[in-house]
FIMINU-242767 format. One record per residue (C-alpha): residue number from 1; residue in three letters; z, y, x. Coordinates in nm, 2 decimals. Example, Ala and Ser with C-alpha at 12.3 -4.5 7.8 and 13.67 -1.06 7.14 Angstrom:
+-----+------+--------+--------+--------+
: pos : code :     up :  north :   east :
+-----+------+--------+--------+--------+
:   1 :  ALA :   0.78 :  -0.45 :   1.23 :
:   2 :  SER :   0.71 :  -0.11 :   1.37 :
+-----+------+--------+--------+--------+
//
This chain:
+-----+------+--------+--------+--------+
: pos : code :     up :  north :   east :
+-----+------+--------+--------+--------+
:   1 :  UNK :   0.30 :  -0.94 :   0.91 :
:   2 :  UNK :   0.54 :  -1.20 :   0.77 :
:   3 :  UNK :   0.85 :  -1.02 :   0.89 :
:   4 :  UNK :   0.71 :  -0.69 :   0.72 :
:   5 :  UNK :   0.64 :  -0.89 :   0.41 :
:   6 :  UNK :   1.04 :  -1.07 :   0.42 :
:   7 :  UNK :   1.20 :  -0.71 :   0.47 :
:   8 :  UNK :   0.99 :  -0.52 :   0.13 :
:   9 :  UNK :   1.06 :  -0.80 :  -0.05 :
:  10 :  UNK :   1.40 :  -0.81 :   0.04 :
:  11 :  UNK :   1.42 :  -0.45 :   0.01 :
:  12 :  UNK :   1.25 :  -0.49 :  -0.40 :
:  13 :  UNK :   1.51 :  -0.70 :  -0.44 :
:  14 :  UNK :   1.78 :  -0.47 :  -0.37 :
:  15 :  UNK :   1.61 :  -0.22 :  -0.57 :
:  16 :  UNK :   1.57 :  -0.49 :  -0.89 :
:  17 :  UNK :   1.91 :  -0.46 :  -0.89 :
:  18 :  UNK :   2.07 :  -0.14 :  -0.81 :
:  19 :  UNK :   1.95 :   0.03 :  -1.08 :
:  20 :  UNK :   2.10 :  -0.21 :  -1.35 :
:  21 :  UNK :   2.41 :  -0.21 :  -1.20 :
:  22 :  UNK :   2.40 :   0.16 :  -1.17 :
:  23 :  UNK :   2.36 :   0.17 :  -1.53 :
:  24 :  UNK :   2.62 :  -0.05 :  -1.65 :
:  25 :  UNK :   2.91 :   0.13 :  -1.44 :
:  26 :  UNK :   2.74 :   0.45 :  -1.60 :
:  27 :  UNK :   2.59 :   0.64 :  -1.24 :
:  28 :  UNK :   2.28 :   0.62 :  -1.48 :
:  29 :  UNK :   2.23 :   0.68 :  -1.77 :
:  30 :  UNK :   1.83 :   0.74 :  -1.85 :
:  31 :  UNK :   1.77 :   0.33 :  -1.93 :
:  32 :  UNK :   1.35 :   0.41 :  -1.96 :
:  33 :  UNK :   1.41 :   0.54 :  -1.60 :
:  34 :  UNK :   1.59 :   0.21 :  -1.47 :
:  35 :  UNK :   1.30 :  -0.01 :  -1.69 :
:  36 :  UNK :   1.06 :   0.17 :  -1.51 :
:  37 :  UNK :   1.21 :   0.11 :  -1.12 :
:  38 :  UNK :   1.29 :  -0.24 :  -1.23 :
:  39 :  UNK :   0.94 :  -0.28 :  -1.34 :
:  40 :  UNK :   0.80 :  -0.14 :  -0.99 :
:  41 :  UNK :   1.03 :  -0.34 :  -0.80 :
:  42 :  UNK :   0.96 :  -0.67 :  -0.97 :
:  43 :  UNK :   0.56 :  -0.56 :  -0.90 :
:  44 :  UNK :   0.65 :  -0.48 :  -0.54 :
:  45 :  UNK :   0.86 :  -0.80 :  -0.46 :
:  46 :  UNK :   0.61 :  -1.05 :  -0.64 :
:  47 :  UNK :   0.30 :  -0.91 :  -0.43 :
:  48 :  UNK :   0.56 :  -0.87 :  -0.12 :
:  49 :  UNK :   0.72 :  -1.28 :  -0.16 :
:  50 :  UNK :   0.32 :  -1.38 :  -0.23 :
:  51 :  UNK :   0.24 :  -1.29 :   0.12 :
:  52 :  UNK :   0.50 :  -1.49 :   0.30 :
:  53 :  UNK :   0.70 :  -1.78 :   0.02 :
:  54 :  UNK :   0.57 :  -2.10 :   0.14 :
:  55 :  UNK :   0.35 :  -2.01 :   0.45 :
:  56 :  UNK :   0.45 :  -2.21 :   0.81 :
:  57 :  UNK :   0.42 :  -1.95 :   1.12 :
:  58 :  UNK :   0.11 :  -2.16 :   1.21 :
:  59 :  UNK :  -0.08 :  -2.17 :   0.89 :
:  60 :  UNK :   0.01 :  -1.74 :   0.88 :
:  61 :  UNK :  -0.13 :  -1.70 :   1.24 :
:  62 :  UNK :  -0.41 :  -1.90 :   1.17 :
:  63 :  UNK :  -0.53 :  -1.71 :   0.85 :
+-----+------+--------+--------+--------+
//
């Protein structure tokens, strides 16, 4: 579960920032479109980070 949890949040990250940097070299060029990925991304990795930030492998297999 914690593995799964490090790889979406990784994985939000990436997609937090693709899109603005897709945007500023002008691949993209719909700016509600990239608010609205950032905005799921950011949703996706806090929830994702939540589930594994600050949690030994004891205390997750425990709980």
């Amino acid at each position: 579960m914690k593995l799964i949890a490090q790889v979406i949040s990784w994985l939000a990250l990436v997609a937090l920032m693709l899109p603005s940097l897709l945007f500023l070299f002008g691949a993209m060029d719909n700016l509600d479109a990239v608010k609205l990925i950032m905005l799921i991304a950011t949703v996706i990795w806090f929830v994702a980070a939540a589930l594994w930030i600050g949690r030994s492998e004891e205390a997750a297999g425990s709980a």
